[in-house]
C-alpha positions as CSV (number, residue, x, y, z in Angstrom):
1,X,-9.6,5.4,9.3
2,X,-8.6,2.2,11.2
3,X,-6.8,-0.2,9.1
4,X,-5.6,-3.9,9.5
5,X,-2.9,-5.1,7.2
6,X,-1.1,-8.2,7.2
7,X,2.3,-9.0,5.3
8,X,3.0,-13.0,5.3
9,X,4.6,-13.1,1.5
10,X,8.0,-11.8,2.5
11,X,10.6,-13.8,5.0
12,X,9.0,-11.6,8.2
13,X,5.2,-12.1,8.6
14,X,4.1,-8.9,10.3
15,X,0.7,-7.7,11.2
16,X,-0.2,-3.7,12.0
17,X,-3.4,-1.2,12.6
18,X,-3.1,2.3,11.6
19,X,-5.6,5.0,12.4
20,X,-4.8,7.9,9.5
21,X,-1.0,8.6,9.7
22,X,-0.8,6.9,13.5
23,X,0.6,3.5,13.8
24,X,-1.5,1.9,16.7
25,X,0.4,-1.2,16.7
26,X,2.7,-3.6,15.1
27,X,3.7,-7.6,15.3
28,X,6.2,-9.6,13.5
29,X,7.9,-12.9,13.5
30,X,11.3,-13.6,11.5
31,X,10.2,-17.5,10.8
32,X,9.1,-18.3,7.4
33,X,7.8,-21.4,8.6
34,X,5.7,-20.7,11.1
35,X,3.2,-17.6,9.1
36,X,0.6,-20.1,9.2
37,X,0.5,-21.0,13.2
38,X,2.3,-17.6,14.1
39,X,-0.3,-15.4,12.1
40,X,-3.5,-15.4,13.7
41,X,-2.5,-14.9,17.1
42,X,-0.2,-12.2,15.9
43,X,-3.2,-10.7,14.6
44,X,-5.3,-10.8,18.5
45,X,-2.2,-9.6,19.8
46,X,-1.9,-6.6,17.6
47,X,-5.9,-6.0,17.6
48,X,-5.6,-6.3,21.5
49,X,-2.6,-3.7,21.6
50,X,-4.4,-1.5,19.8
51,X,-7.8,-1.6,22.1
52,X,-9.8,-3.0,19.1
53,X,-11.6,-5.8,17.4
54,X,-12.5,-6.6,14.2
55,X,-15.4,-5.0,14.2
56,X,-14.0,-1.7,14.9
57,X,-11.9,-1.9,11.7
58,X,-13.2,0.3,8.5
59,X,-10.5,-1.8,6.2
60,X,-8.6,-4.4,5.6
61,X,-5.3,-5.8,3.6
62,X,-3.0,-7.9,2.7
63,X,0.3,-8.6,0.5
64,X,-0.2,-9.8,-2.4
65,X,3.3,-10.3,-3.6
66,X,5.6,-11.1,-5.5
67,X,6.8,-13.2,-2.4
68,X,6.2,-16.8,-1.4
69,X,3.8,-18.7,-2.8
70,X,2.8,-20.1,0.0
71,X,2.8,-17.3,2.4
72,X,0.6,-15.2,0.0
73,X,-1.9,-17.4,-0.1
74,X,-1.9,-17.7,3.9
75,X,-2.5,-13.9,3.8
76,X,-4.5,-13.8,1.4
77,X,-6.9,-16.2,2.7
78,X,-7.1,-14.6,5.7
79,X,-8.0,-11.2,4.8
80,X,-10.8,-13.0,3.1
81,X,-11.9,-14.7,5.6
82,X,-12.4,-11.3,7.6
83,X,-14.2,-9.8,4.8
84,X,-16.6,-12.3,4.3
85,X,-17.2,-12.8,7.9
86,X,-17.8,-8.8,8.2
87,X,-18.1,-7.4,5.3
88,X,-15.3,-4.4,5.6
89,X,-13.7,-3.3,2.2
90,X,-10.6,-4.9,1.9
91,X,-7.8,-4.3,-0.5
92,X,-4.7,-5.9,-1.8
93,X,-1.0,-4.2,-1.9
94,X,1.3,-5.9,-4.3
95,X,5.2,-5.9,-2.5
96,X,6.8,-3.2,-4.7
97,X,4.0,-0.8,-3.6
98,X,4.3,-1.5,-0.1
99,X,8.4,-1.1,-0.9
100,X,7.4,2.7,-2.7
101,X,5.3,3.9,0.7
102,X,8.2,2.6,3.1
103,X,10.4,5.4,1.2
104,X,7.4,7.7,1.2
105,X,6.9,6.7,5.1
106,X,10.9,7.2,5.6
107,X,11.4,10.4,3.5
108,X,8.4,12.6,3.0
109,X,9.5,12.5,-0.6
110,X,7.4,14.5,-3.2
111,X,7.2,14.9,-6.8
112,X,9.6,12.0,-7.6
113,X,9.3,8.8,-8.8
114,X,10.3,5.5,-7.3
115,X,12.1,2.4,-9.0
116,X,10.9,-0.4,-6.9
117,X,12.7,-3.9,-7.0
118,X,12.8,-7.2,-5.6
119,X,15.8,-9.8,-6.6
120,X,14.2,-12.7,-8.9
121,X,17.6,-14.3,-9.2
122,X,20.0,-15.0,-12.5
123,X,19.7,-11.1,-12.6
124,X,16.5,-10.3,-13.0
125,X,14.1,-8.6,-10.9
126,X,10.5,-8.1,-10.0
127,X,10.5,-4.3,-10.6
128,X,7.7,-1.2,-10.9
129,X,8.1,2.3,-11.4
130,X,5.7,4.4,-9.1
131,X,5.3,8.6,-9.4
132,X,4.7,10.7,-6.2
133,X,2.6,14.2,-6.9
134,X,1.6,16.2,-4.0
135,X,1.1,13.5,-2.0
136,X,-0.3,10.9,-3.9
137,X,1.5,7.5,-5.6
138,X,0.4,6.2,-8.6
139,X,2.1,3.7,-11.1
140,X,4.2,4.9,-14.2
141,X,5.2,1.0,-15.2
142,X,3.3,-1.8,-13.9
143,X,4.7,-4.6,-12.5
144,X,6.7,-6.6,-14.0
145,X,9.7,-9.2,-14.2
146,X,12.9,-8.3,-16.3
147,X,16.7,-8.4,-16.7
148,X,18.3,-5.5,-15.2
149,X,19.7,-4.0,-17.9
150,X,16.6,-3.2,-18.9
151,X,14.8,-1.9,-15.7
152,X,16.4,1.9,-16.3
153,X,14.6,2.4,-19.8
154,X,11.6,2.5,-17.9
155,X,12.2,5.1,-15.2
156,X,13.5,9.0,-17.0
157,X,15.2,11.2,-15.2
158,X,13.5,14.2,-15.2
159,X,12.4,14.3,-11.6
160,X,14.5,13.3,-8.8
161,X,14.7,8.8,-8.5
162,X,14.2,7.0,-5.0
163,X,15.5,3.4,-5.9
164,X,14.3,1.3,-2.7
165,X,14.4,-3.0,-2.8
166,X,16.9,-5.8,-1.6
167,X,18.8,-5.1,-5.5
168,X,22.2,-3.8,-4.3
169,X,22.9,-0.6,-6.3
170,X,26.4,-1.6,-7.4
171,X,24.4,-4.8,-9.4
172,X,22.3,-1.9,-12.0
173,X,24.5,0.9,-11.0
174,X,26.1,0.9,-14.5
175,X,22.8,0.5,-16.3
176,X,21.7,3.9,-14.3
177,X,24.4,6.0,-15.5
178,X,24.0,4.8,-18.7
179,X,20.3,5.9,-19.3
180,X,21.1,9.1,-17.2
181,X,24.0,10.0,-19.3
182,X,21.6,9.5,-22.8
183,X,19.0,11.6,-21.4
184,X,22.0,14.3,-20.7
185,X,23.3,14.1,-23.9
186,X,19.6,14.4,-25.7
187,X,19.7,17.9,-23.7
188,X,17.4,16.9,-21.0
189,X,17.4,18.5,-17.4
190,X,18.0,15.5,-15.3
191,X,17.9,15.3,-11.9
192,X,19.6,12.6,-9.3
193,X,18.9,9.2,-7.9
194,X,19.1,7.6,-4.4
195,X,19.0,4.5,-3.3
196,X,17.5,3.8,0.0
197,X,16.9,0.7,2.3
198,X,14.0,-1.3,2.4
199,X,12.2,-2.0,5.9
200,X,12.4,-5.0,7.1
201,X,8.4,-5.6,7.8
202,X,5.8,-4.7,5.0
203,X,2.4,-4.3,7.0
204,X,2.9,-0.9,8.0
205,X,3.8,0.3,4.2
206,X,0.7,-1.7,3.3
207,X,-1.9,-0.6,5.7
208,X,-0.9,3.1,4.1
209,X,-0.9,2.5,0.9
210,X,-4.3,0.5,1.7
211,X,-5.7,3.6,3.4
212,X,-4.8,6.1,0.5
213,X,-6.3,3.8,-2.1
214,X,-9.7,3.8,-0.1
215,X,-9.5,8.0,-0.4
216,X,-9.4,8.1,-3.9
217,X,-11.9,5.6,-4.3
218,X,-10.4,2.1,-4.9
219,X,-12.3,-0.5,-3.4
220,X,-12.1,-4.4,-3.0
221,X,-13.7,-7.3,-1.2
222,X,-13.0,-11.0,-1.6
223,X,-13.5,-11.6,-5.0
224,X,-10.8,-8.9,-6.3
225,X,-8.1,-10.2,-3.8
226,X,-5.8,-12.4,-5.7
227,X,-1.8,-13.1,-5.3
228,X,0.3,-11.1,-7.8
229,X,2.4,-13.9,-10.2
230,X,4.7,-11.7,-12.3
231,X,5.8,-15.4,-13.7
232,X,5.0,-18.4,-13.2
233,X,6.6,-20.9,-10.7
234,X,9.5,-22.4,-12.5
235,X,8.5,-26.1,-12.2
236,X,5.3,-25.2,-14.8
237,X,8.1,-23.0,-16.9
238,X,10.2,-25.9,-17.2
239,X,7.2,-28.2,-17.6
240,X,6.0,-26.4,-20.3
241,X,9.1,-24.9,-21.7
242,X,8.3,-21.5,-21.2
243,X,11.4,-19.3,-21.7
244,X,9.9,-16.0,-22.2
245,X,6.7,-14.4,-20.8
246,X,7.1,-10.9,-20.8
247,X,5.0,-8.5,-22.8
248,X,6.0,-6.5,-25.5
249,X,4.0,-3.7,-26.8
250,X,4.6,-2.6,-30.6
251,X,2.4,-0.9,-33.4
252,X,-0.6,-2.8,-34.9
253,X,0.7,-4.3,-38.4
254,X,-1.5,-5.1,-40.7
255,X,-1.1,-9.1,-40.1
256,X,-1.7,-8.4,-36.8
257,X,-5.1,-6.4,-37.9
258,X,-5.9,-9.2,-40.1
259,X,-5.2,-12.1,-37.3
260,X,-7.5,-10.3,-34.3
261,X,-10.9,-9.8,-37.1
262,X,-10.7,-13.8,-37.9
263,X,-9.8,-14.6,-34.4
264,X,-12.2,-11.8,-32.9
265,X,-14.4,-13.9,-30.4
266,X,-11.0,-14.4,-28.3
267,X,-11.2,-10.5,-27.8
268,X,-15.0,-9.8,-26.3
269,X,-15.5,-6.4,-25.5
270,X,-17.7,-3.1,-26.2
271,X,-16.9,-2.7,-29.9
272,X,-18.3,-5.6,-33.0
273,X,-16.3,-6.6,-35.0
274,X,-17.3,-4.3,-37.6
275,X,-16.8,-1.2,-35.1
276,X,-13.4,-2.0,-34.9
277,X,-13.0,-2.7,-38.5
278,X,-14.6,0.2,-39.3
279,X,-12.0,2.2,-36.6
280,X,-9.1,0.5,-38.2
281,X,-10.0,1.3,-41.8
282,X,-11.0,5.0,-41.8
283,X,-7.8,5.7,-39.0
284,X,-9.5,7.1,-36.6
285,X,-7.5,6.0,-33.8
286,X,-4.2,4.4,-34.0
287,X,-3.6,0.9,-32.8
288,X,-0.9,-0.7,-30.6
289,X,-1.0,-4.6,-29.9
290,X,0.4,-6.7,-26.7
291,X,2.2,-9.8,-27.5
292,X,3.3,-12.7,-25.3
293,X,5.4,-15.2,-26.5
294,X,4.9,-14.3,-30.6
295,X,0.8,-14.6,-29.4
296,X,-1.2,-11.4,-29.7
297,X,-2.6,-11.1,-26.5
298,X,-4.2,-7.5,-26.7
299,X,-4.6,-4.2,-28.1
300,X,-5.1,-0.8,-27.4
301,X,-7.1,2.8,-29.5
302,X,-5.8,6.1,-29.2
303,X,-6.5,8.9,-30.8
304,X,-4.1,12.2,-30.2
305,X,-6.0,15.6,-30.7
306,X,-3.7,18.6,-30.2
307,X,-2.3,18.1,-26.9
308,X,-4.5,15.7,-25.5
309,X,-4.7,12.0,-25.7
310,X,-7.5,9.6,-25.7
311,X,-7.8,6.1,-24.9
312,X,-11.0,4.7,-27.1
313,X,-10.5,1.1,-26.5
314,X,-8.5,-0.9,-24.2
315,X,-9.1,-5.0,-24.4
316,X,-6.9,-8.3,-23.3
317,X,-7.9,-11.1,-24.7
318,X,-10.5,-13.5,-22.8
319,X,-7.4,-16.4,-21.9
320,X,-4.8,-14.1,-20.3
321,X,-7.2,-11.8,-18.8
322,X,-5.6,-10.8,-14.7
323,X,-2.1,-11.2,-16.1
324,X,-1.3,-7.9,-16.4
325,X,-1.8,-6.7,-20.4
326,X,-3.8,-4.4,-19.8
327,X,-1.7,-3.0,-17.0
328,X,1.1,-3.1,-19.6
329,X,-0.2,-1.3,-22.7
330,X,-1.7,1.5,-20.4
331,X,1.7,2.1,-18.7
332,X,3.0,2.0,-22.1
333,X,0.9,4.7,-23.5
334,X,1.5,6.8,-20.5
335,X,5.1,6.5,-20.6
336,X,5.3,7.5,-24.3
337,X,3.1,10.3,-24.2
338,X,4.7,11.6,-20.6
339,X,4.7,15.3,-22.0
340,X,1.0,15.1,-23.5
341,X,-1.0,18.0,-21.2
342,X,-3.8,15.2,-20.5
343,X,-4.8,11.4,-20.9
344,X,-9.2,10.7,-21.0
345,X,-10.9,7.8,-21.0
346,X,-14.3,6.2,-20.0
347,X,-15.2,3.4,-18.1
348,X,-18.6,1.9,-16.9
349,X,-19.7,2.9,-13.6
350,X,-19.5,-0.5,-12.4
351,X,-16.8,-1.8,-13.7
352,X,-14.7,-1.7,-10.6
353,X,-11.7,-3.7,-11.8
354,X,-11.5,-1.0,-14.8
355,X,-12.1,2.0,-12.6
356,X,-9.6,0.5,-9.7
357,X,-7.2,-0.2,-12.3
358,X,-7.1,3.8,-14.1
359,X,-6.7,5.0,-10.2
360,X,-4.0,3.2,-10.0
361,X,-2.1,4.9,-12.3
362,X,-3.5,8.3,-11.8
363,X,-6.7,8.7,-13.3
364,X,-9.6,10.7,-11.6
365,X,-13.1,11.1,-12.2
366,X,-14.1,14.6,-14.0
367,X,-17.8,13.7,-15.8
368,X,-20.5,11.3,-16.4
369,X,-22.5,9.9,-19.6
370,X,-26.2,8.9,-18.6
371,X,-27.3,5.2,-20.5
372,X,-24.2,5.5,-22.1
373,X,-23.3,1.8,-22.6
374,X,-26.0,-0.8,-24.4
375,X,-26.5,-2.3,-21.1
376,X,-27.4,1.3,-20.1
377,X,-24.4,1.7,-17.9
378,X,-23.1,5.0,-16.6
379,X,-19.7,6.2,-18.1
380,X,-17.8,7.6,-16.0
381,X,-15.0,10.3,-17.7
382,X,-11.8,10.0,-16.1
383,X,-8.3,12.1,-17.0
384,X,-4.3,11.8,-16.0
């Protein structure tokens, strides 16, 4: 599979084409200024290099950030110019991704997982945790922005830690041993971390993690590629005297319960109102809520059966939709229920932002439902 990816949110704008694990050719320039002049004829040199044209490609991508604001956009807007010019699937990677395949690329690491992290200053960092499984990379926590002290909760010790991203180790080195040293004491079999380099150019990293996403079925075009804000530039945060964004998952209280029924149209999904009222009140599943700044935001139904979990509702709330809840409560459940044999779910066949999104972290198709939906879509059965 040939693949063009472009990198212009980071401070070196490079361009590459892979073809399956060979890197045809690669471009970069170190000036931040210049992605928007230097980019497109980095991207004819690098075609050129590589004896192709645009029309020989079978996908395309692009960073997606957290980076510049400015530079993702220039990507961004290129990659869709490409796809709506020739129609090949293109895909975006956000940068903590890219960062998880360079150590991938680097170290032919298996069954790990990866703390990915990217400096956001006043020490806090853009951070994700990512799990590699014979081969494949999927997401244990999503993206997200926090204070460093915090970032270790997220990562458990039970399989060896890659820690890659321009954090220097000494800065949550403490906050490591910490968590590790708990998870000793609790009597868990913990294994060691390293920390390793990041590379200096992201479009290699990309165009890989682009090409494994296309074989297990994640697609995109145009209207899915959009720049990754973990937080909001700090000029509307001050303007609006925003102080804390981040989303907290917690049990559904009965308030809680209470506020979603009167204030149900925010929340459009699958279920009427009296489904979920009806779920609620006879506890057929049990019911964990996203909040955002003290506003409820989103909520998730599980129901545990012997040693199997299922997800029987997932929904964000209209407003904050493409901000990452649903990313959030997912990783959440998955991260709570790590030693659960297996996670099911079903999604509509053509809900592609749904069905890209449960890839991500793992899940895989095992069955179908025929008509199952009222607007007589497919359901597709997926497990982790």
């Amino acid at each position: 599979m040939k693949v063009l990816a472009i990198d212009t949110s980071s401070a070196i704008c490079s361009v590459a084409v892979i073809d399956g694990k060979q890197i045809l050719s690669e471009n970069h320039d170190h000036d931040m200024r210049e992605h928007s002049t230097a980019l497109m004829p980095m991207v004819k040199k690098t075609l050129e290099d590589a004896k192709l044209t645009l029309d020989d490609l079978d996908m395309l991508a692009c960073g997606i950030g957290p980076g510049s604001f400015t530079g993702i956009r220039i990507g961004i807007a290129t990659i869709k110019a490409f796809n709506d010019t020739k129609g090949t699937p293109a895909i975006g990677i956000n940068s903590l991704e890219a960062q998880a395949y360079t150590v991938m690329m680097e170290s032919g690491v298996e069954d790990c997982k990866i703390l990915s992290m990217i400096d956001a200053r006043n020490d806090n960092a853009y951070f994700a945790v990512y799990r590699m499984h014979e081969g494949n990379l999927t997401v244990f926590k999503n993206p997200e922005v926090t204070n460093l002290s915090e970032i270790p909760q997220y990562i458990n010790f039970q399989e060896k830690v890659y820690i890659v991203g321009d954090v220097e180790l000494e800065r949550i080195e403490t906050y490591l041993v910490a968590e590790r040293s708990q998870e000793y004491a609790q009597g868990k079999e913990v294994k060691d971390y390293k920390y390793v380099k990041p590379s200096e150019t992201m479009a290699e990293a990309i165009a890989f993690a682009a090409q494994n996403k296309f074989r297990l079925g994640i697609r995109g075009d145009s209207n899915t590629l959009s720049p990754m804000y973990l937080r909001k530039p700090q000029a509307e945060r001050n303007l609006i005297g925003l102080k804390d964004d981040a989303i907290r998952v917690s049990k559904m209280t009965q308030s809680d319960y209470e506020w979603i029924i009167i204030n149900y149209k925010l929340f459009p999904n699958l279920w009427e109102v009296k489904e979920f009222i009806d779920d609620r009140d006879t506890n057929y599943s049990e019911f964990l809520i996203a909040r955002q700044n003290e506003d409820i935001v989103g909520f998730i139904a599980i129901k545990k059966v012997f040693d199997e979990l299922e997800v029987v509702n997932i929904v964000t709330r209209a407003d904050k939709r493409q901000q990452g809840i649903g990313s959030n409560l997912l990783s959440y459940i998955i991260r709570k229920y790590a030693d659960i044999r297996k996670i099911n779910l079903e999604v509509g066949e053509h809900n592609i932002v749904a069905k890209n999104l449960y890839c991500e972290f793992g899940f895989r198709p095992v069955g179908r439902r025929e008509n199952y939906y009222k607007d007589h879509d497919d359901a597709i059965l997926m497990s982790l």
